[in-house]
C-alpha positions as CSV (number, residue, x, y, z in Angstrom):
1,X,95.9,74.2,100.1
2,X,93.0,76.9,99.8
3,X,93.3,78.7,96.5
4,X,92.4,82.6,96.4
5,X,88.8,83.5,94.6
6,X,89.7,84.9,91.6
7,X,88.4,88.5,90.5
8,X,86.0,87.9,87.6
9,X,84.8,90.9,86.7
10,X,84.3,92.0,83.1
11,X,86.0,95.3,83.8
12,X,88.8,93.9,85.6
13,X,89.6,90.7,82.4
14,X,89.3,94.3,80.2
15,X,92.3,96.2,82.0
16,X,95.5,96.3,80.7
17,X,98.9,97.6,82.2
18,X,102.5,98.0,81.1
19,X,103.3,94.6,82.9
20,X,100.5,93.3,80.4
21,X,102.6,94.8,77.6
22,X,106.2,93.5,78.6
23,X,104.6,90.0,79.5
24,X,103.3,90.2,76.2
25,X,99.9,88.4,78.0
26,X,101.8,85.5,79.2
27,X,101.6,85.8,82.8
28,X,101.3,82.0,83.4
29,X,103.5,79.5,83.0
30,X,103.5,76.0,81.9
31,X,102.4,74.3,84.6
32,X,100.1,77.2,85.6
33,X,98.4,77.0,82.0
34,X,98.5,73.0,82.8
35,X,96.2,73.8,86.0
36,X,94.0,75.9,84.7
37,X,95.3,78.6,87.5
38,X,93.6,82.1,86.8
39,X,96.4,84.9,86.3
40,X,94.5,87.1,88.5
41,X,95.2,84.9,91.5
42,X,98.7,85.7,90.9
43,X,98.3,88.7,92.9
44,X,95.8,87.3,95.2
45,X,97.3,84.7,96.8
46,X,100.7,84.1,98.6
47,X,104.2,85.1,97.4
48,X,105.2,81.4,96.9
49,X,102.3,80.2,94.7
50,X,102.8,83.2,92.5
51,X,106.2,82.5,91.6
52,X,105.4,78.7,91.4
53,X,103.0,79.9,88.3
54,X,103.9,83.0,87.2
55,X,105.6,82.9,83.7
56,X,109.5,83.9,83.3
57,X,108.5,87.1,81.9
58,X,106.2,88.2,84.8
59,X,108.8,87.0,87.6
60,X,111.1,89.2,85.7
61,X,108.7,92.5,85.6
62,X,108.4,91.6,89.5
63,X,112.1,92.1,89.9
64,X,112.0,96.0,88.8
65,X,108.4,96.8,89.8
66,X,107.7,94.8,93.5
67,X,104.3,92.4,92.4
68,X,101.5,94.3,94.7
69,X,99.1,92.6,95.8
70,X,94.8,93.5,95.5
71,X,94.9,93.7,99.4
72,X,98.2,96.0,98.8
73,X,97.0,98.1,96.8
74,X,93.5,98.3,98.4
75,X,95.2,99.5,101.5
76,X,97.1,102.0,99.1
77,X,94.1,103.2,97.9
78,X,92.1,103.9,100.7
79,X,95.2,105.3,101.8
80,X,95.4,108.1,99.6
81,X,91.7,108.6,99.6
82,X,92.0,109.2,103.9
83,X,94.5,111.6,103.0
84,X,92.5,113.3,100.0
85,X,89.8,113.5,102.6
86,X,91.7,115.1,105.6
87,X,93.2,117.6,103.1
């Protein structure tokens, strides 16, 4: 199976959210560590990989606040900026 590039940016390792916070940085589990997964693919690739390494604490933030993914929230954005623009 194809794994998802990971984002790598320095600005992007350097952003922290409220999920960061509640996860208290653990956003991988065991076997995820194990693998040398990257977090950020967590929210690149498909729903079932994510959940296969995402650590208790982050599967539990994505039961009250639905895990977006970068394509998600890319579409999101441009989105709102299509609408800031006709406005």
């Amino acid at each position: 199976m194809a794994h998802p590039v990971a984002v790598t940016t320095p600005r992007a390792r350097k952003t922290t959210t409220p999920r960061d916070s509640r996860c208290r940085g653990a956003l991988l589990n065991a076997e995820g560590r194990a693998r040398n997964i990257d977090a950020l693919s967590l929210f690149m690739g498909n729903t079932a990989r994510a959940h296969r390494y995402a650590s208790e604490e982050l599967r539990e933030w994505w039961e009250t606040h639905p895990r977006v993914t970068f394509a998600m929230f890319e579409r999101q954005w441009a989105d709102q900026r299509a609408w800031e623009m006709a406005g």
